[in-house]
VOMAR-681705 format. One record per residue: y, z, x of N, C-alpha, C in turn; residue in three letters. Coordinates in steps of 0.2 Angstrom, whole numbers. Example, Ala and Ser with C-alpha at 12.3 -4.5 7.8 and 13.67 -1.06 7.14 Angstrom:
BEGIN
-28:39:66:-22:39:62:-16:39:66:ALA;
-11:35:64:-5:36:68:0:39:64:SER;
END
This chain:
BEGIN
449:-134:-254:451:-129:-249:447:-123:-250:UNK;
448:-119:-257:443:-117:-259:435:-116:-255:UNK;
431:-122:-258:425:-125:-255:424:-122:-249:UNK;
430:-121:-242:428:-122:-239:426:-115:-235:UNK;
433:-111:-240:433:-103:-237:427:-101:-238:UNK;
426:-102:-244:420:-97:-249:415:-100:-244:UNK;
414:-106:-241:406:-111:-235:409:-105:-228:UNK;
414:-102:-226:414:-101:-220:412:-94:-220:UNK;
417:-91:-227:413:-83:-229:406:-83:-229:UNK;
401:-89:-231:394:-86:-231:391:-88:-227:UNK;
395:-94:-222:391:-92:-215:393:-86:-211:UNK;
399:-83:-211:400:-78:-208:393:-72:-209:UNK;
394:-72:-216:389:-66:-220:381:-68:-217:UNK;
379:-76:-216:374:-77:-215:372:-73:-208:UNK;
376:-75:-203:375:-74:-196:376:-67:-194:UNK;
380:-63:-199:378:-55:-198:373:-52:-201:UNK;
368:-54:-204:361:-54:-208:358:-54:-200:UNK;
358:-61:-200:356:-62:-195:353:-57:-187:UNK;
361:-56:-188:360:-51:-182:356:-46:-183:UNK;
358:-43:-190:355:-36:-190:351:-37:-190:UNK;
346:-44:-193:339:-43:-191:337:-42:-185:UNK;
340:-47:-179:337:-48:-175:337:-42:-171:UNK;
341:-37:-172:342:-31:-169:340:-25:-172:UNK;
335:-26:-180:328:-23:-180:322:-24:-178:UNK;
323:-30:-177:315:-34:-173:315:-30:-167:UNK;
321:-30:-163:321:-28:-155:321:-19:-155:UNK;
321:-16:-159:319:-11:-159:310:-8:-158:UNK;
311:-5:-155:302:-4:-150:301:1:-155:UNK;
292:0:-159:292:5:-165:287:11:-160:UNK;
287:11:-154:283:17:-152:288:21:-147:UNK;
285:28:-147:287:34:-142:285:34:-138:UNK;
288:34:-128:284:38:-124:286:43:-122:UNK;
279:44:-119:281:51:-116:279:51:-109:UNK;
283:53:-105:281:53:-98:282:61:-94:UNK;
279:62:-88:279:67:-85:276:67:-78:UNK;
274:73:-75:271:73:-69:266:80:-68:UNK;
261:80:-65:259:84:-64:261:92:-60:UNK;
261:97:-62:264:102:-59:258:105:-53:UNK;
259:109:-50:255:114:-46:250:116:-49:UNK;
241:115:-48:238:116:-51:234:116:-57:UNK;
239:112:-62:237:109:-66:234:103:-68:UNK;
231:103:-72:225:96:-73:231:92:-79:UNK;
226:84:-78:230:80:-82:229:81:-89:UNK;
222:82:-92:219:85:-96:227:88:-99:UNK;
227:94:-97:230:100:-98:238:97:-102:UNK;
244:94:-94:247:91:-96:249:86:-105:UNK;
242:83:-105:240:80:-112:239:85:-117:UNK;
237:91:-117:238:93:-123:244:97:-123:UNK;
248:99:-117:254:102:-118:261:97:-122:UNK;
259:90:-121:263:86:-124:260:84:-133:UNK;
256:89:-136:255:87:-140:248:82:-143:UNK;
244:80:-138:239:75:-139:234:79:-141:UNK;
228:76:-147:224:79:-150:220:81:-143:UNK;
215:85:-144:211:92:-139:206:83:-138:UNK;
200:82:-143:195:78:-143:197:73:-141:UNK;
205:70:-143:205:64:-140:207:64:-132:UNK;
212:69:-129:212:71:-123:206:69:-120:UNK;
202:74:-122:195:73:-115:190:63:-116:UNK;
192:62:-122:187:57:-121:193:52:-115:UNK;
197:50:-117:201:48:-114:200:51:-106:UNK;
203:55:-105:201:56:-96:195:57:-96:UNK;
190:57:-99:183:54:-94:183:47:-93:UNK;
185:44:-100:185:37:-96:188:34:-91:UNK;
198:38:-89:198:38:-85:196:37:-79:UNK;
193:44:-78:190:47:-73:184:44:-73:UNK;
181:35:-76:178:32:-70:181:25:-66:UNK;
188:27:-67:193:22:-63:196:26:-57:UNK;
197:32:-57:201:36:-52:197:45:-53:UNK;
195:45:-47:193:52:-47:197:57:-48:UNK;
199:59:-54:203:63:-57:203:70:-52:UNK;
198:72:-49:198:79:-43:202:77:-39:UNK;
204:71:-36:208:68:-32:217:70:-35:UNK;
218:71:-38:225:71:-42:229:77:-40:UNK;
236:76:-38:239:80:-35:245:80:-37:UNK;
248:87:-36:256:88:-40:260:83:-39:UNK;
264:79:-43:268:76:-45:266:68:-46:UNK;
261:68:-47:256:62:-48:259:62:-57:UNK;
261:56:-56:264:56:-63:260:53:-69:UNK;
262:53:-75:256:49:-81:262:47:-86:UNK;
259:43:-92:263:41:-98:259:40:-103:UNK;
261:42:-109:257:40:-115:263:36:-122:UNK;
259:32:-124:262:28:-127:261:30:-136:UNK;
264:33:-139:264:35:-146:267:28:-150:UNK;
265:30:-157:267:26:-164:270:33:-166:UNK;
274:29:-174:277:34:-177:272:38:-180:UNK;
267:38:-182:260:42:-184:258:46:-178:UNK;
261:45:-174:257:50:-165:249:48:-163:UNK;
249:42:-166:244:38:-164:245:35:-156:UNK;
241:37:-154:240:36:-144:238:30:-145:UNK;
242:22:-142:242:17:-139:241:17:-132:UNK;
240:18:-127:240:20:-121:243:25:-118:UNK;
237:27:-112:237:32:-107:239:29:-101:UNK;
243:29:-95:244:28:-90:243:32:-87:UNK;
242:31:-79:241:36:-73:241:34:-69:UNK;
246:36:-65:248:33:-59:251:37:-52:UNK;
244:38:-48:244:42:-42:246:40:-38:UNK;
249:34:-38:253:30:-31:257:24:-34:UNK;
261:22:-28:266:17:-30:260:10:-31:UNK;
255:10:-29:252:4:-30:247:4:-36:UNK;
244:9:-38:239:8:-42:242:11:-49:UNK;
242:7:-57:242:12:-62:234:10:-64:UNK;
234:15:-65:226:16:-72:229:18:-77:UNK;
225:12:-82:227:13:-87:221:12:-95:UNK;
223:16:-101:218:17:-105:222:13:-112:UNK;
218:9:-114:224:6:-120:219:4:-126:UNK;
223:4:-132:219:5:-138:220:-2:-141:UNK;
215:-7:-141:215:-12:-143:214:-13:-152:UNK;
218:-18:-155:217:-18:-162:213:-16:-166:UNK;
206:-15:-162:200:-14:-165:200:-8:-166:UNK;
203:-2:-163:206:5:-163:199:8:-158:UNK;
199:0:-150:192:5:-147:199:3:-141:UNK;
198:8:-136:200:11:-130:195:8:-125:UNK;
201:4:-120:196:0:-115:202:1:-109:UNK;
198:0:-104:201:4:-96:203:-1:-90:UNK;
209:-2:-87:212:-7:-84:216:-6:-81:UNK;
217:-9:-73:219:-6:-65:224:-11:-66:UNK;
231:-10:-66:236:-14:-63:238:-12:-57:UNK;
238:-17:-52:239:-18:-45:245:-20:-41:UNK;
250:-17:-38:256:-18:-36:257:-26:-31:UNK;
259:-31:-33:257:-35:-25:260:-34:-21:UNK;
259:-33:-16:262:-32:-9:264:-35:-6:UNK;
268:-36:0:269:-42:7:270:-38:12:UNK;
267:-42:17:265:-38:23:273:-42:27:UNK;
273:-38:32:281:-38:36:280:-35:43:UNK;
280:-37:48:280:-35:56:285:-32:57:UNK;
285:-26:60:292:-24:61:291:-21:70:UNK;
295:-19:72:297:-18:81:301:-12:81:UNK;
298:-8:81:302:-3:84:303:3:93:UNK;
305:5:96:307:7:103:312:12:103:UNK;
310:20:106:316:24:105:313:28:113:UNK;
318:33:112:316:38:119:316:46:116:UNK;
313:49:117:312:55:115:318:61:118:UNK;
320:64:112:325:69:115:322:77:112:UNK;
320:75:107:315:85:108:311:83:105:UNK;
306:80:103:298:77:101:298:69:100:UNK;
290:66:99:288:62:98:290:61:92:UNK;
290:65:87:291:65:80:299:65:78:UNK;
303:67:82:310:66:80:314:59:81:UNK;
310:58:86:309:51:90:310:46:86:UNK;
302:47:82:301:39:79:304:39:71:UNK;
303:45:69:308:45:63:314:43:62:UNK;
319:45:68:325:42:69:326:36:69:UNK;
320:31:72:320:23:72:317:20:65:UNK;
316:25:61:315:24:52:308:24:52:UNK;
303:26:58:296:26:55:291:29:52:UNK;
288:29:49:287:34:41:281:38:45:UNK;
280:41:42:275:49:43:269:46:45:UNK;
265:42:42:258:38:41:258:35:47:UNK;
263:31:50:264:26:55:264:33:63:UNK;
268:36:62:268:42:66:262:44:67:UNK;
259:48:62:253:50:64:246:46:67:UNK;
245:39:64:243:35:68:243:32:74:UNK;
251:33:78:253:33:84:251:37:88:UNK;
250:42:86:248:48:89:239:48:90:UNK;
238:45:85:229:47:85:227:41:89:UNK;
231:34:90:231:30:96:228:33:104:UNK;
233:37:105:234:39:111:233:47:114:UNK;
229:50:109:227:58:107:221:59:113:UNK;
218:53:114:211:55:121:214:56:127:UNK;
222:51:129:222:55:133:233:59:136:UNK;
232:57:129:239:63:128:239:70:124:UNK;
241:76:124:241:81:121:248:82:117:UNK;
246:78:110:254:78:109:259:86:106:UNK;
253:91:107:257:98:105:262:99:113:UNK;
261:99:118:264:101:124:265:96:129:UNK;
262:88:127:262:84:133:269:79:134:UNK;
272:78:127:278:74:128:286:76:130:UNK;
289:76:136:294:77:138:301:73:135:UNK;
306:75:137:312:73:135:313:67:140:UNK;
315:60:138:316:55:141:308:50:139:UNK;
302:54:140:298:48:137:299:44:132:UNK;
295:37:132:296:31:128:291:28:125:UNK;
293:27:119:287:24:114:289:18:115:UNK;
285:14:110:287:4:108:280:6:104:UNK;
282:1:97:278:0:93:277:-6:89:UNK;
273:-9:86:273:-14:82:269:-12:79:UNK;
270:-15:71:267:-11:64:268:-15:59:UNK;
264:-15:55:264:-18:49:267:-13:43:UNK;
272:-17:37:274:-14:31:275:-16:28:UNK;
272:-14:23:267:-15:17:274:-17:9:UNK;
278:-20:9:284:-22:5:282:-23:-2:UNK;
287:-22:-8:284:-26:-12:291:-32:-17:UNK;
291:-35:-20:292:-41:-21:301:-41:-21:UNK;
303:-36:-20:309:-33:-20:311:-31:-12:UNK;
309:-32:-10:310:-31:-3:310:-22:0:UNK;
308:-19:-4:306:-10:-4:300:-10:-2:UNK;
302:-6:5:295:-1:8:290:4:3:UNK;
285:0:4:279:5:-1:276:10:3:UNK;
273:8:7:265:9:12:267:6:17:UNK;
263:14:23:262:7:32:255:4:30:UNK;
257:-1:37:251:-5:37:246:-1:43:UNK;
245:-7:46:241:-7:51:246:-7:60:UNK;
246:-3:64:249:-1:69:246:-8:74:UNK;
249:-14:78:248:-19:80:246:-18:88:UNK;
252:-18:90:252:-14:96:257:-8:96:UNK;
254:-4:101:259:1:106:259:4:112:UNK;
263:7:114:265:7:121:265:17:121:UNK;
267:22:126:270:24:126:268:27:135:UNK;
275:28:136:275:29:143:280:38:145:UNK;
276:40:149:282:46:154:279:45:160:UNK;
282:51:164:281:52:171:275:52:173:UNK;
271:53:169:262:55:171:258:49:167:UNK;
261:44:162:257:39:160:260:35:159:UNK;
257:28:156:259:23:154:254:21:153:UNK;
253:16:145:248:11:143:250:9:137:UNK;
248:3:135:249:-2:129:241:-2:127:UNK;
242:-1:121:236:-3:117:235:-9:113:UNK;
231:-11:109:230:-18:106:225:-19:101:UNK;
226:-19:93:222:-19:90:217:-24:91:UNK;
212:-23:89:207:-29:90:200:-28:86:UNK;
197:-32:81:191:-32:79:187:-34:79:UNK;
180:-32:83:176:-38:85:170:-42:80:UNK;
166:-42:85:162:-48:80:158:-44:75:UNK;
157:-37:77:153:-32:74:158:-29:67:UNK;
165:-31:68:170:-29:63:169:-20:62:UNK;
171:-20:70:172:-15:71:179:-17:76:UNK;
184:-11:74:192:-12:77:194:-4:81:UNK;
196:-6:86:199:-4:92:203:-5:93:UNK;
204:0:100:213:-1:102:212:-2:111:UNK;
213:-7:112:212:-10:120:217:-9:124:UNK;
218:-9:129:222:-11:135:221:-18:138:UNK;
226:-22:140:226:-29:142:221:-30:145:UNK;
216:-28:149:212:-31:150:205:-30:148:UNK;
205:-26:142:200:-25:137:198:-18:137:UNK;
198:-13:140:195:-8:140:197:-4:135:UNK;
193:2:132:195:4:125:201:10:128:UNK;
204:11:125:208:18:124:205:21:122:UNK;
202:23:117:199:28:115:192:30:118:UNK;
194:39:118:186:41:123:183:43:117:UNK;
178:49:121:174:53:117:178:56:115:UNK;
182:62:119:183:69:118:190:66:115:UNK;
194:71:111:200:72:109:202:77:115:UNK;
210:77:116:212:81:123:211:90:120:UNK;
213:90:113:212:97:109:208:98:102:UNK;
207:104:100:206:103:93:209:106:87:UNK;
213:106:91:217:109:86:227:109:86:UNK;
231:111:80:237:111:82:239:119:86:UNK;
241:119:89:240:127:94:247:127:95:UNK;
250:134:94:255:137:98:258:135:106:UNK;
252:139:111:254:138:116:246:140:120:UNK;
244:138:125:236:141:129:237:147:131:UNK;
234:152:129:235:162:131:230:161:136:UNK;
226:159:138:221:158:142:218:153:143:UNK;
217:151:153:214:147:156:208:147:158:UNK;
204:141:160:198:140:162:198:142:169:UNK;
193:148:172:192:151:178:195:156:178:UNK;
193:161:182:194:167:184:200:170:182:UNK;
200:178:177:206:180:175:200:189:174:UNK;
207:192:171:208:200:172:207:200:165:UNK;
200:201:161:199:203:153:203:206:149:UNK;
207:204:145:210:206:141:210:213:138:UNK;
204:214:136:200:221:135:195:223:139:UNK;
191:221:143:189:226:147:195:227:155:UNK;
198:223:156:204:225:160:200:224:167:UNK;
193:220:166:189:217:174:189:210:173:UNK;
190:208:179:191:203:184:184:200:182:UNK;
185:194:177:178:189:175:179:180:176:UNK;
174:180:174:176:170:174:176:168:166:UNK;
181:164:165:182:162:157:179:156:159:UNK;
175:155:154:172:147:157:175:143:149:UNK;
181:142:148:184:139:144:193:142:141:UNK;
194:138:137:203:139:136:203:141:129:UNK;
208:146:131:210:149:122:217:148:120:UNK;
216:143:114:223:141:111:224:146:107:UNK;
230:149:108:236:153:102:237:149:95:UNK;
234:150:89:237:149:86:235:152:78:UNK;
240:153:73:238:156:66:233:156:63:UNK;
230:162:61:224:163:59:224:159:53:UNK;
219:153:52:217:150:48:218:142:49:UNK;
223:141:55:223:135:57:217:131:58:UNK;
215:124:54:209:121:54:209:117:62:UNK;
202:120:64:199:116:71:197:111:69:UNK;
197:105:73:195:102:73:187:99:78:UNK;
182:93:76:178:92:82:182:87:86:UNK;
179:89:92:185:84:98:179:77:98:UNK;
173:77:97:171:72:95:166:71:94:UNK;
162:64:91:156:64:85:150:66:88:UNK;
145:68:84:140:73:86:136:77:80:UNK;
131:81:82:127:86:79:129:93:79:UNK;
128:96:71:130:103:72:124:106:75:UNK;
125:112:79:116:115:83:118:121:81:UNK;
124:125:79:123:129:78:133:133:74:UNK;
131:136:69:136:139:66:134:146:61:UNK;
135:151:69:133:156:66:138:163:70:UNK;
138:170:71:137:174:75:135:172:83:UNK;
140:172:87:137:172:95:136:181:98:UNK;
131:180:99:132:188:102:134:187:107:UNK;
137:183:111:139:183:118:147:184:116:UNK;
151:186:112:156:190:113:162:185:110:UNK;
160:180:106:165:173:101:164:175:94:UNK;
160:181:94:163:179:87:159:174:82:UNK;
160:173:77:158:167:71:159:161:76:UNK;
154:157:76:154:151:84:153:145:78:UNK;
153:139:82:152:133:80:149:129:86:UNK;
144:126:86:143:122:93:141:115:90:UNK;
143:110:94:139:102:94:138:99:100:UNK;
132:96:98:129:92:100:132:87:104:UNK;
134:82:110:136:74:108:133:71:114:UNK;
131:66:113:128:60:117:131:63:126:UNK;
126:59:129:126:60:136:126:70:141:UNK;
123:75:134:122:78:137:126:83:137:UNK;
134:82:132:140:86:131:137:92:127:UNK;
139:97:126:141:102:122:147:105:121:UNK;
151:105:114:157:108:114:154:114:111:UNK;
159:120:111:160:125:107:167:129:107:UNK;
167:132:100:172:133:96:170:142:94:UNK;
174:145:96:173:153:95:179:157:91:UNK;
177:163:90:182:169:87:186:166:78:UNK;
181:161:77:182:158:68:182:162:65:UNK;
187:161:60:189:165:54:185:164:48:UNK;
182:157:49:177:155:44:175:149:46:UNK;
171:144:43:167:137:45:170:134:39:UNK;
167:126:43:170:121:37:163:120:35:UNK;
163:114:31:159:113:24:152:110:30:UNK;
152:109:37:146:106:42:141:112:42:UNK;
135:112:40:127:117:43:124:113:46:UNK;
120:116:50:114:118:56:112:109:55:UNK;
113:105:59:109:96:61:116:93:55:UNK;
120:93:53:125:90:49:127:84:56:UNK;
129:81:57:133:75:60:141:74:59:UNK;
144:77:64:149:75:61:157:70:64:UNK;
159:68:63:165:63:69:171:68:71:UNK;
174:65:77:182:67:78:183:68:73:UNK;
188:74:73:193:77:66:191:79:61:UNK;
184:79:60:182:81:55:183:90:57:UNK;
186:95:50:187:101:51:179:105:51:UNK;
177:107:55:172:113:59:172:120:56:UNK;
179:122:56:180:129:56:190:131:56:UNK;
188:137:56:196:140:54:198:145:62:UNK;
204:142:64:205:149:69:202:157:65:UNK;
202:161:69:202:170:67:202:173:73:UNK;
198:178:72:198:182:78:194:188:80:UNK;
186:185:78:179:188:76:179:189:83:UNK;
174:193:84:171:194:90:175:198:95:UNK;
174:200:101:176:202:104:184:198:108:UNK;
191:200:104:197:197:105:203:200:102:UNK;
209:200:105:214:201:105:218:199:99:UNK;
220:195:96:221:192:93:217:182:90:UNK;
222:183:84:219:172:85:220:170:88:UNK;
215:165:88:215:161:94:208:158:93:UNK;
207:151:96:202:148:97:198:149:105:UNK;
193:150:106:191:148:112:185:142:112:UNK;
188:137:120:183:134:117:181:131:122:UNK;
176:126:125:174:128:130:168:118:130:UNK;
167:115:136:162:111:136:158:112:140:UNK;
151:110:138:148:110:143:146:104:145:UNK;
142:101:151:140:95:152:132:97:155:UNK;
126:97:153:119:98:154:119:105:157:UNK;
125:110:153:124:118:152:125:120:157:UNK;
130:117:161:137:119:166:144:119:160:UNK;
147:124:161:154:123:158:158:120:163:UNK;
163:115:160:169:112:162:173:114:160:UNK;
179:115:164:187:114:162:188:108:156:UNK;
191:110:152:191:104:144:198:102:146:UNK;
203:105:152:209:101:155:208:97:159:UNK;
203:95:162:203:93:167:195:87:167:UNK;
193:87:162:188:82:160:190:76:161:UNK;
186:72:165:186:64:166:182:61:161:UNK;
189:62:154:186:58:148:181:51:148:UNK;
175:50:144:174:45:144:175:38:141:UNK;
177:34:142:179:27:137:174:26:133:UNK;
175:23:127:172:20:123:169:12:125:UNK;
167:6:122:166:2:127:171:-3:126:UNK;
168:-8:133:174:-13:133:172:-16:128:UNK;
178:-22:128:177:-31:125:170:-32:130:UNK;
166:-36:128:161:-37:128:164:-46:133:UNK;
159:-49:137:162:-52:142:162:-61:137:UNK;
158:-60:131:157:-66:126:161:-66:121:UNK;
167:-60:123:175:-60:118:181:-60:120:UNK;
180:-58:125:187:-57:131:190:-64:128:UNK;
187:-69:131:193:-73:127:197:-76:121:UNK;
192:-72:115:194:-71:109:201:-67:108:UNK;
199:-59:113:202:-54:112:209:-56:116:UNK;
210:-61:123:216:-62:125:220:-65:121:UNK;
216:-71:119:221:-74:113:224:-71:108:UNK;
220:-67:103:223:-62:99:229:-57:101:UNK;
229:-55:107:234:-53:109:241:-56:113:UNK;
240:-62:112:244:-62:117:252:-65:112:UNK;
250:-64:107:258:-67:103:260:-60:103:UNK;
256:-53:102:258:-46:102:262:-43:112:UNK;
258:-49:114:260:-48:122:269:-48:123:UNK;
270:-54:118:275:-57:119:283:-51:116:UNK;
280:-47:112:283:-42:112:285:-37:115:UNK;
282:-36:120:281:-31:125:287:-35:132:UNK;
284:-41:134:287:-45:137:294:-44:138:UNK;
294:-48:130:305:-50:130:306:-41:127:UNK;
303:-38:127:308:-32:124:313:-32:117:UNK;
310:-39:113:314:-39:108:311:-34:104:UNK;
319:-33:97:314:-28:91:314:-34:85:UNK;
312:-40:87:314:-44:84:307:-48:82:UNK;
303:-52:77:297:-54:77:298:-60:81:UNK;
294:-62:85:295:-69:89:292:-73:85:UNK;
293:-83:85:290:-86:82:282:-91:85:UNK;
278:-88:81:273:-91:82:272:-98:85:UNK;
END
């Protein structure tokens, strides 16, 4: 009986040996340290504010910085360094997005070598349909669609909507989009915009992605023609129009002249945009009374022009530039009242009203696609169709 207590006593004793070991083994012998970048500040910098040696810092973010262009890096982009008890740096992490870490890690050999861990994603179809009660933007965000996917719908149907002033109360979107999930069923990233619709009083049209054989992608109407023109409807985000195209009473000279263009209201410094792609011909001083000017060139003979800048974008004299690229900055150079853009097209050096341009399309489907293009469309048709907000089955 003896025997048996003193064999239970040391297995007892064994098995809490036991544990403590196993419960120094699971103890993690390094530190980390995490953070985020503040306003301003470089990651560099961050790393020696936590203590990391000066030389080792930089060798480290250059090597970095040939996985992720470190100029790119923005406040609250986070990072992590992995210390020992000696403060010997094991790895560098950086990670500017939910999808990407870049990472710096110190192999046995005590050499430091560079490695992209990549989030995997699933793609998801989703359906969403609302009605507008004070913007397009209150709108779709109410149906839970994220910023990225908004601004996309917008740049859809920008050629021939003006979405500062053109969207009414009761107008209606539908859209179908892709979301970019990850293994946990949690929204990362939008995708790709599949179809959409948006209709008011004055419009209606459905668009449809599509890319053809050149692996170039578009946005079509059913029966192929492109949505998108040349011109954007505006260039900029503007207040309200202080002045129309045609005949008005000079603000400062107080005579009866012809405005051969429209002047948008809006805060000095607000970036213009080009309404579409083209040659810079000239960004300088107009002495014809704009002010710091920007003009471009574009196919078929167009000329826009952009007046009374407060400054220019990064484009000079034969530069090439596309839609949306920034030109310039509202101000209020030259002969004017206040900011404001003036802006003005010409068509073979006649000015046109820029409200009232009979934009031009981009090209169709090509007549050796068309029925590529119906097909690819037409499971997206089916959405439009039933009205569901539901994926239909292939």
């Amino acid at each position: 009986m003896k025997k048996v207590v003193v064999f239970v006593l040391v297995l007892l004793v064994m098995l809490a040996c036991s544990k403590q070991q196993k419960e120094v083994e699971e103890v993690d012998p390094f530190i980390y340290k995490q953070g985020i970048l503040e306003e301003g500040e470089t990651l560099a910098n961050a790393l020696l504010d936590e203590g990391i040696e000066n030389g080792l810092v930089y060798k480290l973010v250059n090597q970095l910085d040939s996985l992720y262009d470190l100029r790119r890096a923005h406040p609250n982009d986070s990072f992590m360094v992995k210390l020992d008890t000696l403060n010997i740096l094991h790895e560098l992490s950086f990670r500017p997005n939910q999808i990407y870490n870049y990472r710096i890690i110190r192999d046995t050999s005590n050499v430091y070598f560079a490695q992209i861990d990549t989030l995997k994603l699933f793609k998801e179809v989703a359906v969403s349909e609302g009605e507008i009660e004070s913007s397009l933007w209150q709108g779709m965000s109410a149906e839970g669609i994220d910023a990225a996917t908004i601004v996309m719908f917008t740049q859809i149907f920008q050629w021939d909507i003006d979405f500062f002033i053109d969207p009414q109360k009761g107008d209606k979107f539908y859209i179908v989009y892709e979301k970019n999930m990850d293994n946990n069923g949690k929204f990362v990233k939008s995708g790709n915009i599949l179809a959409a619709r948006y209709s008011s009083r004055n419009y209606s049209d459905t668009a449809y992605r599509y890319t053809n054989k050149k692996d170039e992608t578009r946005y079509y109407d059913n029966k192929g023609k492109c949505i998108q023109k040349a011109f954007l409807k505006s260039p900029l985000n503007y207040r309200r129009i202080s002045s129309y195209f045609g005949t008005r009473t000079h603000p400062i000279t107080k005579k009866k002249s012809t405005h051969n263009g429209v002047d948008y209201a809006a805060a000095r410094g607000t970036p213009v945009e080009a309404t579409a792609s083209g040659v810079v011909t000239k960004a300088s001083w107009n002495k014809r009374h704009t002010g710091e000017t920007v003009k471009i060139r574009h196919p078929k003979g167009y000329v826009t022009l952009y007046g009374h800048l407060s400054k220019y974008g990064k484009f000079k004299v034969g530069d090439r530039v596309q839609h949306h690229d920034i030109i310039g900055y509202v101000g209020s150079t030259g002969r004017s009242t206040g900011p404001h853009l003036h802006y003005t097209i010409y068509h073979h050096g006649k000015a046109i009203n820029p409200l009232k341009l009979k934009n031009v399309a981009g090209p169709s489907i090509p007549k050796d696609e068309m029925g590529n293009f119906l097909s690819s469309i037409e499971s997206l048709q089916r959405y439009f169709i039933s009205g569901s907000s539901t994926v239909p089955n292939n």
